[in-house]
N, C-alpha and C positions, 0 to 999 in steps of 0.2 A: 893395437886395438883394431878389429876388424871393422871395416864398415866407417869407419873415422877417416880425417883428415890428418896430413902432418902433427897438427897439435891436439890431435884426439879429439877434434868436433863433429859427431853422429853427423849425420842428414837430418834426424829431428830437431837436433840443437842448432843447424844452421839457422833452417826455420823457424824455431823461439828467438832465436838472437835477433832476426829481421824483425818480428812484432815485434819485441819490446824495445828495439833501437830507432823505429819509426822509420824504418829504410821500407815496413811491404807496403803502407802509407805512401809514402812519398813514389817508391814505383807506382801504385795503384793511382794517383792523379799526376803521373808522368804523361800516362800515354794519351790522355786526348783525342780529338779528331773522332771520328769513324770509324774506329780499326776495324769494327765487325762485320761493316760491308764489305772491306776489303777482301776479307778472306772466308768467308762465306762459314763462319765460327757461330755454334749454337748460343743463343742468346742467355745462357743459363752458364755459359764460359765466363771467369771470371778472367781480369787482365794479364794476372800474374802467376806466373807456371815457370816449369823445373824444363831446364835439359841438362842430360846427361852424356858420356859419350860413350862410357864401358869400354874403354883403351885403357887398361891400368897405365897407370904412371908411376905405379912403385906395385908390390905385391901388393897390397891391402888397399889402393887408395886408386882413385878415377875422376874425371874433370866433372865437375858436377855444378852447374849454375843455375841464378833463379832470377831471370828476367820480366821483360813486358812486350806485350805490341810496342809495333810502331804505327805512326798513321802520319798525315801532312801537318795535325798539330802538335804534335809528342815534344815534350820539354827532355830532350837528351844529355841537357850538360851536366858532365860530370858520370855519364855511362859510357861502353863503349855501343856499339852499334854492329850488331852483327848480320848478314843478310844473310837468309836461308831459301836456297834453292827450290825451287816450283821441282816437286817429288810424287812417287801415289807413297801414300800411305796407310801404311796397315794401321786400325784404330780399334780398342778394346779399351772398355765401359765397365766399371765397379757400377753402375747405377741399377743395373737389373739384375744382380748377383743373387737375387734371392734369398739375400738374410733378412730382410725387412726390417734390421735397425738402423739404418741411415746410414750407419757407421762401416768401410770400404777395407777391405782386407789385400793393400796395396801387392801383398809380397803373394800372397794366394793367385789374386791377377798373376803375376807375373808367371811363377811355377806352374800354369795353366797352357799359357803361353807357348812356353817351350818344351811344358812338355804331353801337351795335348794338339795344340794349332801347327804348329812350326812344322814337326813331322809330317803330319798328314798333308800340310799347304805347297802348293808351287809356286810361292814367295823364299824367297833368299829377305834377311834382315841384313838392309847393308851400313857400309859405317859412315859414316857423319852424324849422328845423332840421333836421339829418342827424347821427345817432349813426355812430360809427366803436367797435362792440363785439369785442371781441375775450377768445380762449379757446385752449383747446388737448387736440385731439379725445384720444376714450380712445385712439388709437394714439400719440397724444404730438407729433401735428402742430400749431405754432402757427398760426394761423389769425384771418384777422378778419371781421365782419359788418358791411355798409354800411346802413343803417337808413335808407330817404329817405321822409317824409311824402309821399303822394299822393293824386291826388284826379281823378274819371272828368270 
């Protein structure tokens, strides 16, 4: 199954599984502290967001996790703790897509991406990862942020 994990779990279904097992809960009043000062993250950022790495690990399948900040008060038992390099980063926004239903066309972002941005930029996408952040603007639109490490 394309796009699935070893036991045939989407990326959508990972994310149902987490609501209704009460694990984006429990991340969501993990992280504590301030994280947002930290990292100078728009206030409309919610805690909990996706990294990906796009190194397959089999044909059809790639490491795909759904984390939290950390801050000085973050309740971490029972996660691992991964530290992410100070990087620039490339950042693209579903929030001003211009469809005006709220509603974010993740995969459109991306095919835009690579194949309107990429070309034209003197950015390289390097690998360690790509944040998939997401929020929901003070108008009440949900929205997400593609986070790609780059490099001139």
């Amino acid at each position: 199954m394309a796009g699935a994990n070893e036991a045939g779990v989407t990326i959508p279904e990972v994310w149902q599984n987490i609501c209704k097992n009460g694990e984006f809960e429990r991340l969501s009043q993990s992280v504590g502290g301030s994280w947002r000062d930290a990292g100078n993250f728009s206030k409309e950022l919610g805690a909990v967001f996706a990294f990906d790495a796009y190194t397959f690990t089999s044909n059809t399948t790639f490491p795909y996790l759904i984390g939290c900040y950390r801050a000085s008060g973050s309740q971490v038992n029972g996660y691992t703790v991964v530290d992410v390099p100070a990087s620039t980063w490339a950042v693209f926004s579903t929030l001003h897509d211009g469809n005006g239903s709220g509603k974010y066309d993740l995969q459109s972002l991306k095919n835009r991406i690579f194949s309107e941005w990429l070309p034209t930029s003197t950015y390289t996408i390097l690998d360690g990862g790509n944040f998939e952040m997401y929020g929901t603007s003070a108008d009440g639109y949900e929205y997400c942020e593609l986070w790609y490490r780059v490099g001139e």
